[in-house]
C-alpha atoms as one frame of an Amber mdcrd trajectory, in Angstrom:
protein
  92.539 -26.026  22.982  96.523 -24.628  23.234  98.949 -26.950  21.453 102.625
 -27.177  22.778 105.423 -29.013  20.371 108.427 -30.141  22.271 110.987 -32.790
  19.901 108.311 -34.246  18.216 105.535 -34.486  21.091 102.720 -32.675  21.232
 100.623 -31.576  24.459  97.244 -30.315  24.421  96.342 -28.155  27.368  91.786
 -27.741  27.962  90.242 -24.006  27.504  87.628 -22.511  28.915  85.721 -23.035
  26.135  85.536 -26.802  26.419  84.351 -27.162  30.063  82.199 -29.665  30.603
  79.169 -27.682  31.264  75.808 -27.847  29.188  76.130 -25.887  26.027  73.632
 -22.547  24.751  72.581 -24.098  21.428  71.558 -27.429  23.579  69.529 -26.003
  25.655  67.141 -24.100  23.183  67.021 -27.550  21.453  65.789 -28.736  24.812
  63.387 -25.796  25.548  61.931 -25.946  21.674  61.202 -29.819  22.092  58.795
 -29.069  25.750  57.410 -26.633  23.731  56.482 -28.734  20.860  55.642 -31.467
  23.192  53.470 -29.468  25.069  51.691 -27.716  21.628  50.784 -31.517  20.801
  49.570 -32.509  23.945  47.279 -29.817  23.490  46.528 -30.225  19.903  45.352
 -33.552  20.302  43.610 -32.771  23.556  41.481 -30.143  21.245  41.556 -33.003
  17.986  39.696 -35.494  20.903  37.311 -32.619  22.621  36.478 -31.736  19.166
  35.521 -35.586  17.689  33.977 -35.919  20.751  31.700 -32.672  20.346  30.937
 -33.951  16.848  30.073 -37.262  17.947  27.792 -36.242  20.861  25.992 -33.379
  18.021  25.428 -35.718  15.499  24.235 -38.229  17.908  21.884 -35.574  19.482
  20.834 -34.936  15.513  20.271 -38.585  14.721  18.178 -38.721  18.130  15.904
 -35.765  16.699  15.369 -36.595  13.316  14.128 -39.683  14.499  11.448 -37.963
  16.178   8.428 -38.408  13.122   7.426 -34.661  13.926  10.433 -32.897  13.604
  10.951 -35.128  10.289   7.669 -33.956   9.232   8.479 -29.918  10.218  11.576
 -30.139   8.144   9.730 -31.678   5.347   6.741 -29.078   5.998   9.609 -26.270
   5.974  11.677 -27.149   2.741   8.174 -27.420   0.510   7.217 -24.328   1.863
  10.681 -23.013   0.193  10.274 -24.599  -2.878   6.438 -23.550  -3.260   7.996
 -20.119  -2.528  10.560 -20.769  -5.002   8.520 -21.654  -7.955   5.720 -18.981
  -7.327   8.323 -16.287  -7.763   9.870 -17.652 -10.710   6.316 -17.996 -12.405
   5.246 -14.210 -11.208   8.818 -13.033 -12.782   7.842 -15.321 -15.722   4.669
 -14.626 -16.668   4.207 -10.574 -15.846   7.369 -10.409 -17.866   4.908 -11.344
 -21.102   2.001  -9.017 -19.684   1.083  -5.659 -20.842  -2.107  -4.401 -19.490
  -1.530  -2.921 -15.849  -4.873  -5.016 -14.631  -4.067  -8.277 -15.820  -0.523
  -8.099 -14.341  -1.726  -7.150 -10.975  -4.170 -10.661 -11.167  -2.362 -12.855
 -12.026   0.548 -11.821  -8.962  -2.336 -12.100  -6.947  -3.700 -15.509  -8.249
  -0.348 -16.940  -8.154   0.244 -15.804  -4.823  -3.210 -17.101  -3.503  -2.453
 -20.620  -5.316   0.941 -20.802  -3.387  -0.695 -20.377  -0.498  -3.308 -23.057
  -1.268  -1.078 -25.346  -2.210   1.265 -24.788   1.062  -1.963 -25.508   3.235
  -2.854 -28.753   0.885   0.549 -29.756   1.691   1.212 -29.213   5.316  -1.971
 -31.012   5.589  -1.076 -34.427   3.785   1.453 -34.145   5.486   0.447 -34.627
   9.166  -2.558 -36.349   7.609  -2.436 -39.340   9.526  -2.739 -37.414  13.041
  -5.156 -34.994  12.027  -7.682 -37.648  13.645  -6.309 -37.419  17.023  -6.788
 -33.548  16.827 -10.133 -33.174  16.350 -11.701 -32.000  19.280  -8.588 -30.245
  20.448  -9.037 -28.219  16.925 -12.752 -28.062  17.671 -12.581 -25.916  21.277
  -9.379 -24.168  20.063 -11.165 -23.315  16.893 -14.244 -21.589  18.677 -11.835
 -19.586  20.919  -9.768 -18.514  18.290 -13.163 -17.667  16.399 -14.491 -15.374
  18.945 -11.096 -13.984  19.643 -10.142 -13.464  15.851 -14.074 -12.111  14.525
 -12.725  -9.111  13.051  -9.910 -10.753  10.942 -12.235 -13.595  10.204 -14.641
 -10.454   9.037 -11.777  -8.899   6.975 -11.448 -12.598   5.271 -15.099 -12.901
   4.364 -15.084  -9.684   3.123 -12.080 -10.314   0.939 -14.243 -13.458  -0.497
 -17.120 -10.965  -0.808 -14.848  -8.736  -2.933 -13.663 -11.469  -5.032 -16.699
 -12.704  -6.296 -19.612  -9.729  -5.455 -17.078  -7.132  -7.636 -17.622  -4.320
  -5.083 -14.800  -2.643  -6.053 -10.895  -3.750  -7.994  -7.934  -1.931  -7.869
  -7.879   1.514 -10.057 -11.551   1.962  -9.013 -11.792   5.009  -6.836 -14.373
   4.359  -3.677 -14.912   5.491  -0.498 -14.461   3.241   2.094 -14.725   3.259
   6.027 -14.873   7.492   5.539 -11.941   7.289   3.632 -12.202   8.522  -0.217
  -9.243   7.347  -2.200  -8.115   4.948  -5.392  -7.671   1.534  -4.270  -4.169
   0.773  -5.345  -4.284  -3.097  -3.625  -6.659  -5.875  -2.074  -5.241  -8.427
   0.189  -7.185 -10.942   2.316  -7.392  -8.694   5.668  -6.859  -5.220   4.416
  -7.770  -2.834   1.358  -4.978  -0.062   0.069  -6.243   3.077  -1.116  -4.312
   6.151  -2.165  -6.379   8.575  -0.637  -7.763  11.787  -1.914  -8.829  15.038
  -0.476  -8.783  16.027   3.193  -6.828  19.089   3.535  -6.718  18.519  -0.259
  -9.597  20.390  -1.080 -10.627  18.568  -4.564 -10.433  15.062  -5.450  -6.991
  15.084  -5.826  -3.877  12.668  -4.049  -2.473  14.076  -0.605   0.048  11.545
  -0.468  -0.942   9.175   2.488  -1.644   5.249   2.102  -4.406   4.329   3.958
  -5.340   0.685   4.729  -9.154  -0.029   5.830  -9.989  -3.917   7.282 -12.210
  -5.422   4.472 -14.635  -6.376   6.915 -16.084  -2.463   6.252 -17.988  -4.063
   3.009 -20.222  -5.368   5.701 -20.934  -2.442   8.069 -20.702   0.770   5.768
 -21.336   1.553   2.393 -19.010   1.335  -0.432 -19.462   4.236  -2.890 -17.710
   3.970  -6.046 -16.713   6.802  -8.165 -15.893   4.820 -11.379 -16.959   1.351
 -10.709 -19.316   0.480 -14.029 -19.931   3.678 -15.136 -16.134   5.521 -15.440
 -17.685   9.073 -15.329 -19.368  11.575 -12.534 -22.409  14.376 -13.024 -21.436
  17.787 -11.983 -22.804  20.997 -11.944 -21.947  24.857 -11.422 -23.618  27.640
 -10.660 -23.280  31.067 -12.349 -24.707  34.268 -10.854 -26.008  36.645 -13.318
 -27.399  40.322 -12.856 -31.091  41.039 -14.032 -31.224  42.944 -17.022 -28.938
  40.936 -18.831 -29.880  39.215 -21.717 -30.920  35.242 -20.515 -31.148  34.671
 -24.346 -27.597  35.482 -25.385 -26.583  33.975 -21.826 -27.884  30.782 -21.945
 -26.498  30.413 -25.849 -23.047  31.125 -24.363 -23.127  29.019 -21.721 -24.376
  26.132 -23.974 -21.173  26.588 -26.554 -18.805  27.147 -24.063 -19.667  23.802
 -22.140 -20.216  21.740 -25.211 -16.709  22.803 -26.247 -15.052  22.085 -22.736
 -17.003  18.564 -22.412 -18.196  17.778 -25.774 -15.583  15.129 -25.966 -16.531
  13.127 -22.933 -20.784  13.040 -24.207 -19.946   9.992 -27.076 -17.807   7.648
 -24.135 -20.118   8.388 -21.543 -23.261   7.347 -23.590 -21.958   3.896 -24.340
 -20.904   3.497 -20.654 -24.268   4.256 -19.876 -26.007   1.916 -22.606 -24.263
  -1.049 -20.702 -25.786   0.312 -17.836 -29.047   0.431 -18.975 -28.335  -3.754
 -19.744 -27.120  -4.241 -17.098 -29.130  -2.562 -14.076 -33.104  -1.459 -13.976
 -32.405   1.904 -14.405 -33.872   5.015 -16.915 -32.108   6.239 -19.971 -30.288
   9.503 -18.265 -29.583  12.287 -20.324 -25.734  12.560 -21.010 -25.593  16.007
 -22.647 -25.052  18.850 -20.733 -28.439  20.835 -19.144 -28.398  24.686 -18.147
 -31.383  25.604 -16.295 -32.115  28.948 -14.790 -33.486  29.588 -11.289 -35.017
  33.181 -10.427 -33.806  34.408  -6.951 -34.574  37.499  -4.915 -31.035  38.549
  -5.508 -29.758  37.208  -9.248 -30.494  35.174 -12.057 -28.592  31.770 -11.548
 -27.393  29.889 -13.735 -26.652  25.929 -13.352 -24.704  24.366 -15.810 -24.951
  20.005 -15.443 -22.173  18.286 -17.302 -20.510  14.747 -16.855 -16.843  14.657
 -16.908 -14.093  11.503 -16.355 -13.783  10.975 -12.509 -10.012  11.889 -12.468
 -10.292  15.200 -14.127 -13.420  16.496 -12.691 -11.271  20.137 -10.753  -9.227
  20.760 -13.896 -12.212  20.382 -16.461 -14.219  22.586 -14.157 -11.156  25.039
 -13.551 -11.142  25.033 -17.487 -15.014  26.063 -17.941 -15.069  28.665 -15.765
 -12.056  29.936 -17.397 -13.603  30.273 -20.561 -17.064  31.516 -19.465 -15.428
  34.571 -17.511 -13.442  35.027 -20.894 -16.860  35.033 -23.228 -18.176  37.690
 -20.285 -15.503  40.078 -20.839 -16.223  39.237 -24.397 -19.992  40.126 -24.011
 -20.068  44.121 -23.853 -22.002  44.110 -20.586 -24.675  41.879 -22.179 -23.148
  39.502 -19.408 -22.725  40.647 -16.176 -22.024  38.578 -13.393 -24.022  38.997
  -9.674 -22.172  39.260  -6.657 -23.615  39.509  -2.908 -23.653  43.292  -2.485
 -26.043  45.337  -0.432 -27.551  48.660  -1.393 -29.240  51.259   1.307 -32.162
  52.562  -0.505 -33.593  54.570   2.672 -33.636  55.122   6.188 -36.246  56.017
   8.867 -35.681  59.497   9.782 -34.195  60.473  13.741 -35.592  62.572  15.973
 -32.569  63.675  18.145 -33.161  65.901  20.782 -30.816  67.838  23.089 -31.371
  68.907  26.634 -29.485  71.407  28.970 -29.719  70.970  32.532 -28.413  73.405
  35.034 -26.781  71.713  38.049 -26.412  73.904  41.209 -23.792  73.250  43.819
């Protein structure tokens, strides 16, 4: 606005600046307000589509726990949990307290077979009261699944063979289903060994895990290497020249295998007494036996020993060890046969040369 002062009166001429047109400020009042308008519209379109998904999912809920068997899944699934639950806490618990390797590994395996029990006992009070209506359904679906299912119902009677019949527990080293090896677990289809051998040539660990269907109890059998009696008969044989002398040999032989296994003859003869209680079987002899066979080539030598299952190559590694070291010890009153071959004579030949003349 110009102001003009003439005698005392004053006259106010209009500017450009206050036309009568809309003003900037105005309008992004007016453009923020749509917006906002708009932004609620929407944002209580979303509030409604939202209670309304709520309503119609917790209607849909309410509709299926009223069904009695999806009540009684739930209820089936959350005790299954908590059986879970508490079985873990009590195997944390109680192996915590437990030394021996043995007992720790049963009572995992009790409390895990107890869990299971007790999950079956449960899902079956449970759906108790419709069990009845089942029973011939269960009946022709049980004989299919039967005949379908022999082998793992095998492998579980073969697991209840195992738990009472003592074929074998784990530590024992057996073989099993061609497969020699320390069983290292025992579940209700399947037996774990470590296995031994192969291209492993002794009875040593060559690293694979082999798992053999317990239902092999039933078709093969089970040899075990330390089952009630811990320990294994061996035997070597030592070629030795004739000539020698068998007195001073055979003495040798005797101290040097007393000394390797001497230690093993007082644990293997109790083993062997509870044997003796236990089965119908003779009083072996424990001690080690050398007896000498007479062959066209050498005297031989067989040394029979019994030595812990586990440490049957290195005790054997160790006698002949010492038994080469008492022959270079011996001043050729020792000497040890080898497969050589000697040409004492040969038929004579009659060669004979003769010249022919060839004419063209």
């Amino acid at each position: 606005m110009r102001a003009f002062s003439k005698r005392g009166a004053s006259l106010v001429f209009p500017t450009p600046d206050s036309a009568d047109k809309p003003r900037l400020t105005d309008k992004k009042i007016f453009f923020n307000n749509k917006l906002i308008s708009q932004w609620l519209i929407w944002k209580g379109f979303l509030i409604d589509t939202h209670i309304w998904l709520m309503a119609d999912f917790l209607s849909n809920l309410e509709l299926l726990l009223a069904n009695p068997n999806v009540s009684r899944l739930l209820e089936v699934a959350i005790g299954i949990v908590a059986i879970f639950i508490v079985a873990r806490i009590l195997k944390i618990f109680l192996t915590r307290y437990i030394k021996n390797t043995d007992a720790r590994y049963r009572v995992r395996k009790i409390i895990t077979f107890v869990s299971y029990v007790i999950i079956i006992l449960f899902t079956a009070s449970v759906f108790s009261d419709r069990l009845g209506q089942l029973t011939v359904v269960l009946g022709v679906v049980g004989a299919g699944i039967a005949f379908a299912l022999q082998e793992v119902i095998a492998s579980f009677a073969g697991w209840v063979a195992l738990s009472l019949g003592q074929f074998y527990k784990p530590g024992h080293r057996v073989q099993l289903g061609g497969i020699v090896g320390d069983v290292i677990d025992i579940s209700i289809l399947r037996t774990t060994l470590m296995e031994c051998g192969d291209w492993v040539k002794a009875d040593l660990y060559n690293g694979r895990i082999v798992r053999v269907a317990n239902s092999f109890v039933f078709k093969e059998p089970v040899y075990n290497y330390s089952g009630d009696f811990p320990f294994l008969w061996d035997e070597i044989s030592i070629p030795v020249k004739y000539g020698c002398d068998r007195a001073y040999t055979y003495r040798i032989l005797s101290q040097v295998t007393d000394e390797v296994f001497g230690d093993y003859i007082p644990l293997a003869q109790a083993e062997w007494q509870k044997m003796v209680g236990k089965y119908l079987i003779e009083d072996a002899q424990i001690e080690p036996m050398i007896t000498l066979v007479a062959n066209d080539n050498w005297m031989e030598y067989r040394i029979r020993f019994v030595v812990d299952y586990k440490r049957r190559r290195g005790k054997k590694s160790e006698l002949f060890n010492r038994i080469l070291d008492e022959v270079e010890k011996s001043d050729g009153r020792i000497v040890l046969a080898s497969a050589t071959f000697e040409l004492v004579g040969a038929p004579a030949l009659d060669v004979r040369f003769s010249r022919t003349n060839n004419s063209r």
